[in-house]
DODO-750929 format. One record per residue (C-alpha): residue in one letter; chain; z, x, y. Coordinates in nm, 2 decimals. Example, Ala and Ser with C-alpha at 12.3 -4.5 7.8 and 13.67 -1.06 7.14 Angstrom:
<kekes>
@resn = a chain = A zz = 0.78 xx = 1.23 yy = -0.45 $
@resn = s chain = A zz = 0.71 xx = 1.37 yy = -0.11 $
</kekes>
This chain:
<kekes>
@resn = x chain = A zz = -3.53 xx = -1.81 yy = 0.45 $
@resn = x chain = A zz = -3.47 xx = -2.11 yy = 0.65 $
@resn = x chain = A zz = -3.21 xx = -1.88 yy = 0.86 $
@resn = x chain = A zz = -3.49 xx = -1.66 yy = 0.89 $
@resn = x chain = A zz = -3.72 xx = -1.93 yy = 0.99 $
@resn = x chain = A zz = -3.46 xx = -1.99 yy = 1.32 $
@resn = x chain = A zz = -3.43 xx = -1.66 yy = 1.37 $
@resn = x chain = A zz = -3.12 xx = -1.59 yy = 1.24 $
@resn = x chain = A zz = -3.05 xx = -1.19 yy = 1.11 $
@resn = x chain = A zz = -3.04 xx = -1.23 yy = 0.71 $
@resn = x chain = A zz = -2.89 xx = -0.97 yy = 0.48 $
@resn = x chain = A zz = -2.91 xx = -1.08 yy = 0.09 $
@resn = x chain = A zz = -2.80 xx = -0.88 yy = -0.17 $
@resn = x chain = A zz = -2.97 xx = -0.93 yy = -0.51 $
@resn = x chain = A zz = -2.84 xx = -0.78 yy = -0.90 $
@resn = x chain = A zz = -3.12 xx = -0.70 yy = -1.04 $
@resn = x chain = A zz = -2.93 xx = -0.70 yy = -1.35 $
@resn = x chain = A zz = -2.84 xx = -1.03 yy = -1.31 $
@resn = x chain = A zz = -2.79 xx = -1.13 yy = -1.70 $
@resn = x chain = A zz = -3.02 xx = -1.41 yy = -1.81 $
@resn = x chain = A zz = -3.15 xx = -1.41 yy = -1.41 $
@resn = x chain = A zz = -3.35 xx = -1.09 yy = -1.37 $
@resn = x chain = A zz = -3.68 xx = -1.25 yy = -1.34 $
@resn = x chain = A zz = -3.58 xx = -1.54 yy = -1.10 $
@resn = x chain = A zz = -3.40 xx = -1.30 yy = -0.89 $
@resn = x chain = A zz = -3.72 xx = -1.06 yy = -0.85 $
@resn = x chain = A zz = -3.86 xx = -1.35 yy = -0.79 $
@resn = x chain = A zz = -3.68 xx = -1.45 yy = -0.50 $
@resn = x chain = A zz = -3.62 xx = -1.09 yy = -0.35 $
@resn = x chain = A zz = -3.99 xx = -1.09 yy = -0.29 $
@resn = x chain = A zz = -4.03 xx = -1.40 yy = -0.15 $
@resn = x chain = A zz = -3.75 xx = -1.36 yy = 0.08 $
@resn = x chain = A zz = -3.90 xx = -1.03 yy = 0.21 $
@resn = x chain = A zz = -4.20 xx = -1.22 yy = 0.27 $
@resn = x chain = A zz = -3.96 xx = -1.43 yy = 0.51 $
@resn = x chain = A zz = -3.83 xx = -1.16 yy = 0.67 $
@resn = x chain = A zz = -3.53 xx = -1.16 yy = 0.57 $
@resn = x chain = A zz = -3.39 xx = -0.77 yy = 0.44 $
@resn = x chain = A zz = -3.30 xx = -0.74 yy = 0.08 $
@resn = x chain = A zz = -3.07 xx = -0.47 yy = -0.09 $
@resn = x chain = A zz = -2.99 xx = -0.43 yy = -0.43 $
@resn = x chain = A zz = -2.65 xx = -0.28 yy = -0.44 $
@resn = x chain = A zz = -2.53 xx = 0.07 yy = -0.49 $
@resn = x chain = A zz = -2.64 xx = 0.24 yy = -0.73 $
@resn = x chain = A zz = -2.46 xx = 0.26 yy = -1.10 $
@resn = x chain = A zz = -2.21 xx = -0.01 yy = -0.95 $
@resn = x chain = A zz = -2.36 xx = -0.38 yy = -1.05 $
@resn = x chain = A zz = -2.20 xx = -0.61 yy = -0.81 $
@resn = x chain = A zz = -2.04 xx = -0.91 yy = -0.93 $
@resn = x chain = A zz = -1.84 xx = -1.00 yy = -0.66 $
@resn = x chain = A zz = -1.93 xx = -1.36 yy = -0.54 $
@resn = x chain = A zz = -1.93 xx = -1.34 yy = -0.12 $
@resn = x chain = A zz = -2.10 xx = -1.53 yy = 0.15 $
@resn = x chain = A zz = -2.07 xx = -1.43 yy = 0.52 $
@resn = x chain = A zz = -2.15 xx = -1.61 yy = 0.84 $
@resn = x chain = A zz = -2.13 xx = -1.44 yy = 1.16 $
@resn = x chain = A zz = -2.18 xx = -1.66 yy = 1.48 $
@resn = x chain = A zz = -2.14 xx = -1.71 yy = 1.84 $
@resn = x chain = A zz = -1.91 xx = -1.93 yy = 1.98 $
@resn = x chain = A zz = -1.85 xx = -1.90 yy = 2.36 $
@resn = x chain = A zz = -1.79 xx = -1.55 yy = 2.43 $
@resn = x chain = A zz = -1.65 xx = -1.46 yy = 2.13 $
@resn = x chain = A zz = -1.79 xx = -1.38 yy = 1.77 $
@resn = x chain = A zz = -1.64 xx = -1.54 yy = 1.43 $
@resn = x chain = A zz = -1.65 xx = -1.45 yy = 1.09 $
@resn = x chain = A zz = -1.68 xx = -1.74 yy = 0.82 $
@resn = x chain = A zz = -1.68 xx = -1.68 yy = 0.49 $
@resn = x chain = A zz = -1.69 xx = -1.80 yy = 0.12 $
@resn = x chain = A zz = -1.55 xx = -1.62 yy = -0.14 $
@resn = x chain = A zz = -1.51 xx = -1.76 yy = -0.52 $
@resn = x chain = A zz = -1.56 xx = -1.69 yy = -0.92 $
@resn = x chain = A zz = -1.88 xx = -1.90 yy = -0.96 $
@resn = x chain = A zz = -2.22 xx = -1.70 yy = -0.94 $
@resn = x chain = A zz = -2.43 xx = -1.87 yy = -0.68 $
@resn = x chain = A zz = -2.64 xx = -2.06 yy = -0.93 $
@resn = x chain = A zz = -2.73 xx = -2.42 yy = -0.91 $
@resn = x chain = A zz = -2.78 xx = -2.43 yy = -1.29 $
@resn = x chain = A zz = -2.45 xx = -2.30 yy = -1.40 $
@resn = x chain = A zz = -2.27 xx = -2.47 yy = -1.15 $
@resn = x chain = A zz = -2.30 xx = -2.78 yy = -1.31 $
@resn = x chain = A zz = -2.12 xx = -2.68 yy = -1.61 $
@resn = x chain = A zz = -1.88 xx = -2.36 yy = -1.56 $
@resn = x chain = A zz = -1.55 xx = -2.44 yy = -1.41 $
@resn = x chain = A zz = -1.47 xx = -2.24 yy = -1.10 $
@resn = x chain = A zz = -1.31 xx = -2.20 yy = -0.76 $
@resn = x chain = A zz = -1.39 xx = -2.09 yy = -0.37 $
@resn = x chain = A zz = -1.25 xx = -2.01 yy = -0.08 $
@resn = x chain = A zz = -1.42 xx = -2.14 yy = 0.28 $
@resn = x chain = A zz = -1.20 xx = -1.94 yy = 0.54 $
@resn = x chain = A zz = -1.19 xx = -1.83 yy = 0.88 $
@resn = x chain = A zz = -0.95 xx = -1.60 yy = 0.85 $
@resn = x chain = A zz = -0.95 xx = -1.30 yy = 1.03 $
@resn = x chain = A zz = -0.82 xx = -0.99 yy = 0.77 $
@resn = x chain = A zz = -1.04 xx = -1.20 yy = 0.47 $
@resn = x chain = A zz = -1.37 xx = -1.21 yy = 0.65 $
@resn = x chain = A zz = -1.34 xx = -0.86 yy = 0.79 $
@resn = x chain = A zz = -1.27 xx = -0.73 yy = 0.49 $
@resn = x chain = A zz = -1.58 xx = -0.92 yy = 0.36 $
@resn = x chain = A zz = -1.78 xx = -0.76 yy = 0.60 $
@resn = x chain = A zz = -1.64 xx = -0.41 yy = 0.53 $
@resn = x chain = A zz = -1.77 xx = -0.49 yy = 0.16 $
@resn = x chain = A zz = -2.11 xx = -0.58 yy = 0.27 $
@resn = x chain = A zz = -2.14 xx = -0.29 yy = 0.49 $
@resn = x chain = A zz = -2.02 xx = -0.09 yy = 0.15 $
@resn = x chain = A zz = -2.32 xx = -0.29 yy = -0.06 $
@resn = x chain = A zz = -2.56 xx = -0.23 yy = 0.21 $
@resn = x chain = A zz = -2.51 xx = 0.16 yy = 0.28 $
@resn = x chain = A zz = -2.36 xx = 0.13 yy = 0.62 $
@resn = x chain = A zz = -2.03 xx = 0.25 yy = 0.57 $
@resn = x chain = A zz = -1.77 xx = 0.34 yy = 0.27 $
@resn = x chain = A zz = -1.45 xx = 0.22 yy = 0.27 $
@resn = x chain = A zz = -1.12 xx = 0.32 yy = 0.09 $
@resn = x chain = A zz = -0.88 xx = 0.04 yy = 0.26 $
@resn = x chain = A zz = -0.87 xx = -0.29 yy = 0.25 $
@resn = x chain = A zz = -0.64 xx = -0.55 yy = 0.41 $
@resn = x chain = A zz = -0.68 xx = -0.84 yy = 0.21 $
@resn = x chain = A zz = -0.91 xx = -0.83 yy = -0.09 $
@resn = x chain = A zz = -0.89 xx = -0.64 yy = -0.40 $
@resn = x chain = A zz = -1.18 xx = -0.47 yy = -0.43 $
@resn = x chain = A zz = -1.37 xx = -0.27 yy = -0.74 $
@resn = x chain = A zz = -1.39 xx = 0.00 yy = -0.78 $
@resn = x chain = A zz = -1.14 xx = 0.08 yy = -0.49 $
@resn = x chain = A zz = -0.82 xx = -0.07 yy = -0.56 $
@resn = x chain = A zz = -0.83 xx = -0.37 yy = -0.80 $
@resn = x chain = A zz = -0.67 xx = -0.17 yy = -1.09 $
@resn = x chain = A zz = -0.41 xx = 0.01 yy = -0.89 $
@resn = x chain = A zz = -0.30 xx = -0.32 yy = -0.73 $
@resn = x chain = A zz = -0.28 xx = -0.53 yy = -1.01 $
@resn = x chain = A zz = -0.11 xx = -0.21 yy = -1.19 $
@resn = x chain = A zz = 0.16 xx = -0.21 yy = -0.89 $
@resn = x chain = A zz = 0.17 xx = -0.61 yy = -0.96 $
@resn = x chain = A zz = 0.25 xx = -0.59 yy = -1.33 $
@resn = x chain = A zz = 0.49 xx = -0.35 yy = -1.26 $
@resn = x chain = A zz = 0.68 xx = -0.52 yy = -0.95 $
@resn = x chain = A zz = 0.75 xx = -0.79 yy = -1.27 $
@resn = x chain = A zz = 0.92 xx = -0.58 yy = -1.48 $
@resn = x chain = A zz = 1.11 xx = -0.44 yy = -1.16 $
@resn = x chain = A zz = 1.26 xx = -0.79 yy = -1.12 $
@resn = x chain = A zz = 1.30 xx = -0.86 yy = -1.53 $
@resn = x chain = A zz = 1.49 xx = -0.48 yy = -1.55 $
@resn = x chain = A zz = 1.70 xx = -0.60 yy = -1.26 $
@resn = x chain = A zz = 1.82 xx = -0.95 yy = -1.42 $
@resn = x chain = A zz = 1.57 xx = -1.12 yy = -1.20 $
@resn = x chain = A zz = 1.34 xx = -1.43 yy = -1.32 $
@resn = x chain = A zz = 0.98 xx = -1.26 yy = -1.41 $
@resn = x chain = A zz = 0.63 xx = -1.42 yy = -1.49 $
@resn = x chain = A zz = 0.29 xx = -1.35 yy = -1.54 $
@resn = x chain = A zz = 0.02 xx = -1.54 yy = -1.56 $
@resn = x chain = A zz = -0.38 xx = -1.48 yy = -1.59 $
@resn = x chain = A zz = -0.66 xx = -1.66 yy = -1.62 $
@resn = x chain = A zz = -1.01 xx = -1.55 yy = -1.72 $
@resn = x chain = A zz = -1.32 xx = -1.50 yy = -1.91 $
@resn = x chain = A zz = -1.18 xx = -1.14 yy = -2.17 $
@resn = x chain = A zz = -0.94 xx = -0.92 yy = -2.20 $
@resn = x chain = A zz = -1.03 xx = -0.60 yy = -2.30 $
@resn = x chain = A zz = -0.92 xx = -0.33 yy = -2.10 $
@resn = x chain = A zz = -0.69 xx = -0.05 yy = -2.29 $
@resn = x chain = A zz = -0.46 xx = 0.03 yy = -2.00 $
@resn = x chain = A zz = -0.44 xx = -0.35 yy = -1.87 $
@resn = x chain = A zz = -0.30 xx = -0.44 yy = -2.16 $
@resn = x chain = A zz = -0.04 xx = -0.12 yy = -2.26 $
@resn = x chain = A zz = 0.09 xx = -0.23 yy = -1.91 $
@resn = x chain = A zz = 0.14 xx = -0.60 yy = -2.05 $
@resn = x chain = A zz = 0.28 xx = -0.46 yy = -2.35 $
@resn = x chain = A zz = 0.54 xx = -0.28 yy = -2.15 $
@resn = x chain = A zz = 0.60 xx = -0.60 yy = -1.95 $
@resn = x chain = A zz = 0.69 xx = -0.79 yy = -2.25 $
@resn = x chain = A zz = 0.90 xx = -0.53 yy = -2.37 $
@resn = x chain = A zz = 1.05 xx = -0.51 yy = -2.02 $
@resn = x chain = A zz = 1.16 xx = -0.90 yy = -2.03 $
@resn = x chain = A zz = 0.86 xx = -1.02 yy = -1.83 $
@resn = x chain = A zz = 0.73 xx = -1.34 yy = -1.95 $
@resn = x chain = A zz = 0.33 xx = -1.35 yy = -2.02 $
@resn = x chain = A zz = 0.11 xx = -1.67 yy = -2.04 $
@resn = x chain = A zz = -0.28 xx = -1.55 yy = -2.09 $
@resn = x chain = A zz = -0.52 xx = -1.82 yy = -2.04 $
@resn = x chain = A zz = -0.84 xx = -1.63 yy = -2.21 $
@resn = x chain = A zz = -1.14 xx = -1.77 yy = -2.26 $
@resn = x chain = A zz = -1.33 xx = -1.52 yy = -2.44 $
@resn = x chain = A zz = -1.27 xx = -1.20 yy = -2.60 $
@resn = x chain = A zz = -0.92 xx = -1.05 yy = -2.62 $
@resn = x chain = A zz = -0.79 xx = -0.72 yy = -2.76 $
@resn = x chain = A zz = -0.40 xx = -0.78 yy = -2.74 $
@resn = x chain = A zz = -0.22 xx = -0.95 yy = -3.00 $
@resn = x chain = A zz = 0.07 xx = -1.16 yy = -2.87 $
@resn = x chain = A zz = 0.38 xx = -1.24 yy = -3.07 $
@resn = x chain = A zz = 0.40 xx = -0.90 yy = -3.23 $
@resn = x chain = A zz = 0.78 xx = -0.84 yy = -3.26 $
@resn = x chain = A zz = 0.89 xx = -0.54 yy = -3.03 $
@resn = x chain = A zz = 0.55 xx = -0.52 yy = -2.89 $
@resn = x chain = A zz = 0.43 xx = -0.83 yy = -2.68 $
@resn = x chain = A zz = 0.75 xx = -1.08 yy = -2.80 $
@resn = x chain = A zz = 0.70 xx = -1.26 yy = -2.46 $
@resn = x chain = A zz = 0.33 xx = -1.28 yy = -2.44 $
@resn = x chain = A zz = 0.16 xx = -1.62 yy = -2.51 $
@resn = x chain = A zz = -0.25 xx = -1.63 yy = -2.55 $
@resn = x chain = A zz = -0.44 xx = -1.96 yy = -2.53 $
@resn = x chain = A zz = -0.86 xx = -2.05 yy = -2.51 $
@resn = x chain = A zz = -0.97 xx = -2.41 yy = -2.36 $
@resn = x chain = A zz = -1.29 xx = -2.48 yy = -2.51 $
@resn = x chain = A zz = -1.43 xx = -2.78 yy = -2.35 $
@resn = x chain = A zz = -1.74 xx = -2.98 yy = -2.24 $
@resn = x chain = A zz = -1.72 xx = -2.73 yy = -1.96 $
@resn = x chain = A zz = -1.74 xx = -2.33 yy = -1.94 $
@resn = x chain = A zz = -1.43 xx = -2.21 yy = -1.83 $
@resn = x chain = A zz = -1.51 xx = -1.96 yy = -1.55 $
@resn = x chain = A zz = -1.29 xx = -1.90 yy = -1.32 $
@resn = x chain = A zz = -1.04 xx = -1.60 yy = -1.27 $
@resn = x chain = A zz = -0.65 xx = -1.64 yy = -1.15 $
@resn = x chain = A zz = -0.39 xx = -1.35 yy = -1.13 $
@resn = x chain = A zz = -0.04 xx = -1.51 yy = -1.08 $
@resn = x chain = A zz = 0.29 xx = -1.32 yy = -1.03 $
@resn = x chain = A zz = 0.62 xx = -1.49 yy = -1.01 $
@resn = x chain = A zz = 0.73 xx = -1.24 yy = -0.73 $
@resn = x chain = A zz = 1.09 xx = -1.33 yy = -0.75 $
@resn = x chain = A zz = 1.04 xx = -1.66 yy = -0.68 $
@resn = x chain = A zz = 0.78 xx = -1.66 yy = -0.43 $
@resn = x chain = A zz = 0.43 xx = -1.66 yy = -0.62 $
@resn = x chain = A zz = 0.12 xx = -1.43 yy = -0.53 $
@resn = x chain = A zz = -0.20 xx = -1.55 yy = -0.64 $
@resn = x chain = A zz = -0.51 xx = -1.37 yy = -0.62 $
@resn = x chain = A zz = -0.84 xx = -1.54 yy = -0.74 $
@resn = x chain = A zz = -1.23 xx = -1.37 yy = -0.80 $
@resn = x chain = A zz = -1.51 xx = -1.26 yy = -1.02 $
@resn = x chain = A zz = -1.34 xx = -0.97 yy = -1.19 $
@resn = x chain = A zz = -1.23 xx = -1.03 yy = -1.55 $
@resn = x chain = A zz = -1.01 xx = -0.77 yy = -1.71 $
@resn = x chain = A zz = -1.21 xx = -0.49 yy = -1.87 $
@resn = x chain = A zz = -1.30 xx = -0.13 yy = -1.76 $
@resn = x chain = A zz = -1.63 xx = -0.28 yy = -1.65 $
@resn = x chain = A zz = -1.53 xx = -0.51 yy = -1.44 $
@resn = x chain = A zz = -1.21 xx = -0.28 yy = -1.29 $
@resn = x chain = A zz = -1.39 xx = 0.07 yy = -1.25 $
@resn = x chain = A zz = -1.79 xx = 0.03 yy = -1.30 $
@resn = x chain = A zz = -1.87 xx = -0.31 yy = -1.08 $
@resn = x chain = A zz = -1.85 xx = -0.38 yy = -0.74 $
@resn = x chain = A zz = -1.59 xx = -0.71 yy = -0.76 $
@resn = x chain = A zz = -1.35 xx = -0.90 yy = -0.51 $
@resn = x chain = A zz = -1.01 xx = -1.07 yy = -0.55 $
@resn = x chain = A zz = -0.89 xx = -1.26 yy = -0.29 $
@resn = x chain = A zz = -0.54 xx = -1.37 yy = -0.20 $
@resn = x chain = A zz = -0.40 xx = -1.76 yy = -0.17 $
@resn = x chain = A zz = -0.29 xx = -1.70 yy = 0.11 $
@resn = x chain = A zz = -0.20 xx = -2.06 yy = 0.24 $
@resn = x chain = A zz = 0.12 xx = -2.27 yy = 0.10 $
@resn = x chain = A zz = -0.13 xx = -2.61 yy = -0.02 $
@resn = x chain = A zz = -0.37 xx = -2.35 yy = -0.18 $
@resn = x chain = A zz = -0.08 xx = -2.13 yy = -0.34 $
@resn = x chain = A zz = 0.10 xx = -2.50 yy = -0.46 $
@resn = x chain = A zz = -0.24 xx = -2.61 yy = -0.59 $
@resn = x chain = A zz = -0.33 xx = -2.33 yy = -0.79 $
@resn = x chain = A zz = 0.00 xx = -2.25 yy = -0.94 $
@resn = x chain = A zz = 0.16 xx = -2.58 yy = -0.97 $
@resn = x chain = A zz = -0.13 xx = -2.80 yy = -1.08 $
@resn = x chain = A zz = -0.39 xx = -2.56 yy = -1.19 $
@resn = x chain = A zz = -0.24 xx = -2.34 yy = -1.40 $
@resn = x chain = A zz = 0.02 xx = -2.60 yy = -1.50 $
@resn = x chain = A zz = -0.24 xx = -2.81 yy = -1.65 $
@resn = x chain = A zz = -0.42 xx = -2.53 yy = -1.85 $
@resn = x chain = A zz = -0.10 xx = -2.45 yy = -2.01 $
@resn = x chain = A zz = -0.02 xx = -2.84 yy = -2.09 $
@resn = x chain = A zz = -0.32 xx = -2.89 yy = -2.26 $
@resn = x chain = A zz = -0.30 xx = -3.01 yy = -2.60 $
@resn = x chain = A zz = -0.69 xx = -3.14 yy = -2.66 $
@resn = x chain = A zz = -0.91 xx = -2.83 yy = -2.62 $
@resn = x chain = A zz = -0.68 xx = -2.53 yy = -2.67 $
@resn = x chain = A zz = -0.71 xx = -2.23 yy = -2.92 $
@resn = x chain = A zz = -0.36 xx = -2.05 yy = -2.94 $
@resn = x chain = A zz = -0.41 xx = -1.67 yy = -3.05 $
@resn = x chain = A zz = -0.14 xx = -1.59 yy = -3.34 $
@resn = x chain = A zz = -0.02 xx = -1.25 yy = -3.40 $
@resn = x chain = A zz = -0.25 xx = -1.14 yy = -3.69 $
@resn = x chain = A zz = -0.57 xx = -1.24 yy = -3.46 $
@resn = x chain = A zz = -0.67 xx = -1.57 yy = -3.59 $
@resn = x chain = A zz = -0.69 xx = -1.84 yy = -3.34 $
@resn = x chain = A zz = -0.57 xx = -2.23 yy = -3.38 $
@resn = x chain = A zz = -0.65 xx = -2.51 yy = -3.24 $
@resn = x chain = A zz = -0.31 xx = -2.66 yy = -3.06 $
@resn = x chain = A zz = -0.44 xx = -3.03 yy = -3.13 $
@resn = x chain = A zz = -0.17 xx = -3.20 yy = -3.36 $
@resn = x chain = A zz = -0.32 xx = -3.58 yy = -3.51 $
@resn = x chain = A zz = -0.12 xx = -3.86 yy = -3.39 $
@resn = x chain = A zz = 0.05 xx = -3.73 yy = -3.07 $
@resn = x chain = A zz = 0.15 xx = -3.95 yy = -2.80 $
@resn = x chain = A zz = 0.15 xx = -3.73 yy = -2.56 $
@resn = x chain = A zz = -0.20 xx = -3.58 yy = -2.57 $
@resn = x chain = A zz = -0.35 xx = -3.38 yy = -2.22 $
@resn = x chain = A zz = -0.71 xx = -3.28 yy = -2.16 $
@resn = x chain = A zz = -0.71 xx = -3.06 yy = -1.91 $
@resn = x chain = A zz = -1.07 xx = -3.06 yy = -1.81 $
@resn = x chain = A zz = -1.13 xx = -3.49 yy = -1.82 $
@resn = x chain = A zz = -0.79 xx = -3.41 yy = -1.59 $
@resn = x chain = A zz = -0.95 xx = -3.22 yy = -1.33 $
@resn = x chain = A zz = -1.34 xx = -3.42 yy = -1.39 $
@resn = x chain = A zz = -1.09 xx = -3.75 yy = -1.24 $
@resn = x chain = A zz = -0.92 xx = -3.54 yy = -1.05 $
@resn = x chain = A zz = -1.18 xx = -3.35 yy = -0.83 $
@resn = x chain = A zz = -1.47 xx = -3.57 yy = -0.87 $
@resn = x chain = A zz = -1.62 xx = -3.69 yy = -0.53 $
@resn = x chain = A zz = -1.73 xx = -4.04 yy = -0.45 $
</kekes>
């Protein structure tokens, strides 16, 4: 509205179906119509959940594309107390992919490729399909192969016959599910190499990471799209890649590192579908992972 207010050219989504948020987001859609600014509400029988922000501007002669892209919902209430991730970037395939999205969301154009992003319902599933099975590629060929994701549930029927097959391939599986989740790991001749942990904490574990060893050179995509048929094939969602070395280094090595060293506020999911908590009294060598990352991240 402020944008509006300097006479800057606003486009703003809203989900109606916003869970817990429908009323505050009418709310809003009408005041910011009252402002000027123009207000779509998605395509229809697709709820959008992707998390996107896009600033076009003028610089000299040229135009460029800023953009933010993350897991977090763009909430000032939950963001105090979900953990999540962002991307601020300039760079050019990301932000004109984001653009191609909005023009998607906002009836201007449909598009089937992307350059960057995995989108839903486009080619999220395929991709991370192809991804799952350029593991067990490498693990038939001798070659080191991991897997790791993070996110909210795990419920999709396909997803997880293609981790299955992974595990069975040689491909070793660490889940790092928060929620709900329909495989069972540690079922002999079935999902041998997958492991399945939940961190419970003071803080809502919210964000979403896709890792793949890639024979030694990691691929890491992070978004809003958890892994059910929902989210894959009936909402409009986003992945995007980490691209740069730091970002890659700081998501895989630390990140993801950490959540599977922690020893204070993880659940490990057994084989017959009851979960434990991994906390053994009297340990010297305790880790919580989110005090780690409240020191670790918090800003003077």
């Amino acid at each position: 509205m402020r944008a509006r207010e300097l006479d800057k050219q606003v486009t703003v989504l809203v989900e109606l179906k916003a869970r817990f948020d429908e009323e505050n987001n009418i709310t809003w859609a009408r005041a910011l119509e009252r402002a000027g600014v123009h207000v779509v509400y998605g395509v229809p029988n697709l709820k959008t959940h992707a998390k996107m922000c896009l600033v076009i501007r003028r610089e000299g002669d040229v135009l460029r594309r800023y953009a933010h892209l993350g897991t977090g919902n763009y909430n000032a209430s939950t963001a105090r107390v979900y953990t999540d991730i962002g991307l601020f970037t300039s760079n050019p395939a990301i932000t004109a992919d984001v653009a191609d999205v909005f023009n998607f969301l906002t009836g201007y154009a449909k598009h089937e490729q992307f350059r960057a992003l995995l989108v839903a319902p486009v080619n999220l599933r395929n991709q991370l399909t192809a991804f799952i099975q350029r593991e067990v590629a490498y693990a038939q060929a001798g070659r080191p192969a991991k897997i790791i994701f993070k996110a909210n549930s795990l419920v999709d029927t396909q997803m997880i016959e293609h981790l299955y097959a992974a595990s069975n391939a040689g491909v070793e599986i660490d889940l790092i599910i928060r929620g709900m989740c329909a495989l069972r790991p540690g079922v002999p001749g079935m999902s041998d190499r997958i492991r399945v942990r939940s961190v419970i904490g003071r803080y809502l574990e919210h964000s979403r990471i896709y890792w793949f060893g890639n024979d030694g050179h990691p691929e890491i995509y992070i978004g809003s799209a958890d892994i059910m048929e929902r989210n894959l094939d009936r909402r409009v969602e986003t992945l995007f890649p980490a691209n740069d070395p730091a970002m890659r280094s700081w998501v895989g090595e630390r990140m993801l590192d950490a959540y599977l060293r922690d020893t204070e506020r993880t659940r490990v999911l057994h084989s017959d579908g009851t979960w434990h908590r991994l906390r053994e009294q009297g340990r010297s060598d305790t880790f919580d992972v989110q005090r780690f990352f409240t020191d670790e991240l918090t800003v003077e």
